[in-house]
Rosetta silent file (secondary structure, phi, psi, omega in degrees, C-alpha in Angstrom):
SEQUENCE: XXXXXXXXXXXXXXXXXXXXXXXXXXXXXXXXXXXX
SCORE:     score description
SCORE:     0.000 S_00000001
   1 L     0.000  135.210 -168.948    6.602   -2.546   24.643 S_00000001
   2 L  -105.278   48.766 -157.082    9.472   -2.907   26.517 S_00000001
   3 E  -105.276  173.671  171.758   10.670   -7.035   27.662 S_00000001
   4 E  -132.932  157.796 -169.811   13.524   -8.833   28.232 S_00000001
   5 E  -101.162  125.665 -154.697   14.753  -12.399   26.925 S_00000001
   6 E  -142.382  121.224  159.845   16.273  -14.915   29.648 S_00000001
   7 E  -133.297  145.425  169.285   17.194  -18.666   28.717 S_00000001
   8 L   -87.962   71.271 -172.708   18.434  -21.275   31.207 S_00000001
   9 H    -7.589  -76.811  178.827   20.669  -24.050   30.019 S_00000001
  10 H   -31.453  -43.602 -169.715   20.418  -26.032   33.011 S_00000001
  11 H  -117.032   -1.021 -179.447   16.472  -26.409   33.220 S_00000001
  12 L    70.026   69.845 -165.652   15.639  -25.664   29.178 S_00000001
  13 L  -154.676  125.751  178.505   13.828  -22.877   30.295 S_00000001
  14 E  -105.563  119.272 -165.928   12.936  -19.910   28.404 S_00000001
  15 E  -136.705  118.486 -152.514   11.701  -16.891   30.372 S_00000001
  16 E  -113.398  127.269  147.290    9.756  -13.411   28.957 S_00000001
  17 E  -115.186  116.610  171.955    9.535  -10.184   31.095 S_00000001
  18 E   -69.807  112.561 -171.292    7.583   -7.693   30.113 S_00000001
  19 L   -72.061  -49.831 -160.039    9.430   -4.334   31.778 S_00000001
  20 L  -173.619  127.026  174.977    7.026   -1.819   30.539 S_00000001
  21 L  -109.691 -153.581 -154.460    3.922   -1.652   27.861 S_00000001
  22 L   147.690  129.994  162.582    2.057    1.564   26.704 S_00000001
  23 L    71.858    2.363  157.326   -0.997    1.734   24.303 S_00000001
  24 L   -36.753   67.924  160.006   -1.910   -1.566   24.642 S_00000001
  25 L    14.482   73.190 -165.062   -4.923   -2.539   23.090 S_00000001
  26 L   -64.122  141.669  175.396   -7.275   -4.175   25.799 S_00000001
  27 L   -75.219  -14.060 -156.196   -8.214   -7.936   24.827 S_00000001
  28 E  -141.853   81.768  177.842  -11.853   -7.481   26.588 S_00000001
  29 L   -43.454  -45.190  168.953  -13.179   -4.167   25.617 S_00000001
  30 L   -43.072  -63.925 -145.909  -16.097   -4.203   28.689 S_00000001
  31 L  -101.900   20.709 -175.197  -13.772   -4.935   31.345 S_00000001
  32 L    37.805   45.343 -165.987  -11.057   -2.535   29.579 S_00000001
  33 E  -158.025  154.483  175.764   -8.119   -5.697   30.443 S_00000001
  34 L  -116.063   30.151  149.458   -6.729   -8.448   28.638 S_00000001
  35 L   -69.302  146.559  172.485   -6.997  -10.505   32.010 S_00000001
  36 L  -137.469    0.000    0.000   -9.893  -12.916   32.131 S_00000001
């Protein structure tokens, strides 16, 4: 897994990108996605 870490002084703000995953486990085997 590939993210990057971004905090904002101004607003307190903490902000996660994921760039790029691989091999990821699915949370919801049926629908093969960890979307619900």
């Amino acid at each position: 897994m590939n993210f990057s870490v971004d905090y904002e002084d101004k607003s307190g703000t903490l902000r996660i990108f994921v760039k790029q995953a691989r091999e990821i486990a699915a949370a919801d085997s049926k629908l093969n996605s960890s979307n619900t």
